[in-house]
C-alpha positions as CSV (number, residue, x, y, z in Angstrom):
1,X,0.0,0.0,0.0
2,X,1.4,3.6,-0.8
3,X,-0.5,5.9,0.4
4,X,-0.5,9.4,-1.0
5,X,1.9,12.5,0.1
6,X,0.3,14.0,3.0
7,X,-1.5,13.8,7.0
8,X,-4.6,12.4,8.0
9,X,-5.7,11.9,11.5
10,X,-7.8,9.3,12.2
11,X,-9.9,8.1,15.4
12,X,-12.1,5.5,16.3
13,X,-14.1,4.3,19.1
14,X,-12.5,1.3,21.2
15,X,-13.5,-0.2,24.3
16,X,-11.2,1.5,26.6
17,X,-12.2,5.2,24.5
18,X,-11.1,6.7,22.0
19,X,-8.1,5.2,19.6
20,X,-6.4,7.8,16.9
21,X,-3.7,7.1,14.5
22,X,-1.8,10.1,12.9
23,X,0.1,9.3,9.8
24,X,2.4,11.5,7.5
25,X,3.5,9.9,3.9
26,X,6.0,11.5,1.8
27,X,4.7,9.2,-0.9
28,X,7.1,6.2,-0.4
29,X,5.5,2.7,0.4
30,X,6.7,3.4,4.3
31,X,5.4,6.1,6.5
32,X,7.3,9.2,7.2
33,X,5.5,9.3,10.7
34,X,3.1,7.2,12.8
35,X,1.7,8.4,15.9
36,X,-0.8,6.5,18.0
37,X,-2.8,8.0,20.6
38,X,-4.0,5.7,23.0
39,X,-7.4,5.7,25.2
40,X,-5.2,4.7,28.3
41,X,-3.2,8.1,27.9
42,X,-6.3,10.3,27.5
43,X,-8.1,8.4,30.9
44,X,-5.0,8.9,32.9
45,X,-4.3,12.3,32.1
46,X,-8.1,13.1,33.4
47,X,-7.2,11.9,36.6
48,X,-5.8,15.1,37.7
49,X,-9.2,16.3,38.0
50,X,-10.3,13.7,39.7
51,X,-8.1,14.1,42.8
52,X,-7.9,16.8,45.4
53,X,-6.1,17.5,48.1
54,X,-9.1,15.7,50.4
55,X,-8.7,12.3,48.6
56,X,-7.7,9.9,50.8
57,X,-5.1,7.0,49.4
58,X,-7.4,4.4,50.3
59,X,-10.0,6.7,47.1
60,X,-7.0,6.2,44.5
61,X,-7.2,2.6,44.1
62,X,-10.9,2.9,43.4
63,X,-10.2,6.3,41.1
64,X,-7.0,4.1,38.9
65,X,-9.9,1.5,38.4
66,X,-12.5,3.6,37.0
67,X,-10.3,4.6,34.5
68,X,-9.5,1.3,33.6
69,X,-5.8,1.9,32.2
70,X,-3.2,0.0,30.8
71,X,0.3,1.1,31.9
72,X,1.6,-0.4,29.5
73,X,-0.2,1.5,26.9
74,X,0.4,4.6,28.7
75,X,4.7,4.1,28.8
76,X,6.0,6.3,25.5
């Protein structure tokens, strides 16, 4: 597949959220860049505003599981 020169952005819905792919061609048969944005990313980054200074640490294991994150997703 050889896509044409160019970006596109493109997201999806997947059970965690939402899944995007950004991918620049310079025309070849390989990508010039591929960038994946991951629902576990987006979730965790929303915890911030989930937390205050009156959450208890006992709160934070049952905040990290309503986000339902995968670490490993989340590790760039």
């Amino acid at each position: 597949v050889r896509p044409p020169k160019g970006e596109v952005y493109v997201r999806t819905e997947s059970p965690r959220g939402e899944l995007g792919f950004y991918l620049i061609s310079d025309g070849s048969d390989t990508p010039y860049r591929l960038k994946c944005r991951s629902p576990s990313f987006c979730n965790l980054s929303a915890m911030e505003e989930m937390i205050s200074e009156d959450t208890m640490i006992a709160d934070l294991v049952a905040i990290v599981g309503s986000i339902d994150i995968v670490l490993g997703d989340v590790d760039r």
